[in-house]
C-alpha positions in Angstrom: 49.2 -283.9 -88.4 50.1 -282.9 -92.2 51.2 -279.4 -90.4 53.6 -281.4 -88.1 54.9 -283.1 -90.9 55.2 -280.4 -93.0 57.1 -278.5 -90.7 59.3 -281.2 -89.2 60.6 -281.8 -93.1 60.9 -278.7 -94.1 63.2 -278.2 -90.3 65.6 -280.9 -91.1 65.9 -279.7 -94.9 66.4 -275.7 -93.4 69.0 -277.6 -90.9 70.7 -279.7 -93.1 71.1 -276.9 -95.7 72.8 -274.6 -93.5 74.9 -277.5 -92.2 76.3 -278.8 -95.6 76.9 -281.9 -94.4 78.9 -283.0 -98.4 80.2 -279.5 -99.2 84.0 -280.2 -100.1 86.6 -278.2 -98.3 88.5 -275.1 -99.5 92.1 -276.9 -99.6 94.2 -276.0 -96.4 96.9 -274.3 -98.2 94.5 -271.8 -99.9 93.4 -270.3 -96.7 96.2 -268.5 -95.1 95.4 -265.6 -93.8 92.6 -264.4 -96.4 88.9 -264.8 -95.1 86.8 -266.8 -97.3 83.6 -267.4 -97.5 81.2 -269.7 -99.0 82.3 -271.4 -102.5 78.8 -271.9 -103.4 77.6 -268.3 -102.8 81.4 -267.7 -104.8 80.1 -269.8 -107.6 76.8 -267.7 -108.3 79.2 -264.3 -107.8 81.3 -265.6 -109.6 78.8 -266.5 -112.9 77.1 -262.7 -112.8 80.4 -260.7 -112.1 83.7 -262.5 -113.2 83.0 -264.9 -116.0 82.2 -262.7 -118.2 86.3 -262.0 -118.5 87.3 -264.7 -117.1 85.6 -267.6 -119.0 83.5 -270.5 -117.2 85.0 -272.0 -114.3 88.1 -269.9 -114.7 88.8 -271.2 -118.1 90.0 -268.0 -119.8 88.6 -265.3 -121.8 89.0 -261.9 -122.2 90.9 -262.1 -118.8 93.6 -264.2 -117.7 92.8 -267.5 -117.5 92.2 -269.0 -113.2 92.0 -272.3 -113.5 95.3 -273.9 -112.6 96.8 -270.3 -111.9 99.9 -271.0 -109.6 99.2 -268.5 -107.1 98.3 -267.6 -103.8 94.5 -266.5 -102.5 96.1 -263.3 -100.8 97.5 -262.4 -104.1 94.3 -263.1 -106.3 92.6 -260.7 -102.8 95.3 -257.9 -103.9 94.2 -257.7 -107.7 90.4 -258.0 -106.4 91.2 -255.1 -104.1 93.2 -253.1 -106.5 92.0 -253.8 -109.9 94.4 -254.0 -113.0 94.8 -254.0 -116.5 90.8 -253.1 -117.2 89.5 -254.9 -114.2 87.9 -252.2 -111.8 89.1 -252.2 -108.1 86.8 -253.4 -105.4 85.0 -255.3 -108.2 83.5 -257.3 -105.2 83.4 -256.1 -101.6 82.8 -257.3 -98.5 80.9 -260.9 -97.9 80.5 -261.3 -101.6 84.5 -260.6 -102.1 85.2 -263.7 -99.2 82.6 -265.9 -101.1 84.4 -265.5 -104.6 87.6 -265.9 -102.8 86.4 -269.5 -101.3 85.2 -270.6 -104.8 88.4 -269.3 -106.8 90.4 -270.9 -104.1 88.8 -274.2 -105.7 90.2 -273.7 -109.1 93.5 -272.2 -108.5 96.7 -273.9 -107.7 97.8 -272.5 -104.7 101.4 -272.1 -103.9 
């Protein structure tokens, strides 16, 4: 019986995990035509890659500050993809590139 139980919890915690029944939405205008990803898996990305430059939460640092930003996900996409200034191009790639576009997405303010 402690097996059944066991694994009955730890099925609804697996299923409601995946399911993020309270995560907050990417706002609408943000998406376009740029694939996101996750925002949470974007945060953690985010923390080990970009804040170094670009301060906690976006706040500023050695790079340009994100928070607030008035622009457009496609065009923070385009300086991910092609670097500038002494950010390396393709910093991010692939999954981890959508999931760090979901989370920035959060702290900009998209056109």
């Amino acid at each position: 019986m402690p097996l059944v139980l066991l694994f009955g919890v730890a099925g609804v915690t697996y299923a409601l995990a995946k399911w993020h029944p309270a995560r907050p939405g990417v706002p609408a205008a943000a998406a376009g035509s740029v694939k996101l990803g996750d925002q949470y898996r974007g945060a953690t990305v985010f923390q080990q890659t970009c804040q170094g430059c670009h301060g906690e939460n976006g706040s500023g640092g050695v790079g340009p500050r994100l928070k607030d930003l008035p622009v457009t996900i496609a065009q923070v996409k385009a300086q991910i993809d092609q670097g500038g200034g002494t950010m390396p191009a393709g910093l991010v790639k692939g999954h981890a590139e959508e999931d760090v576009l979901a989370y920035v997405a959060t702290l900009i303010a998209a056109k």
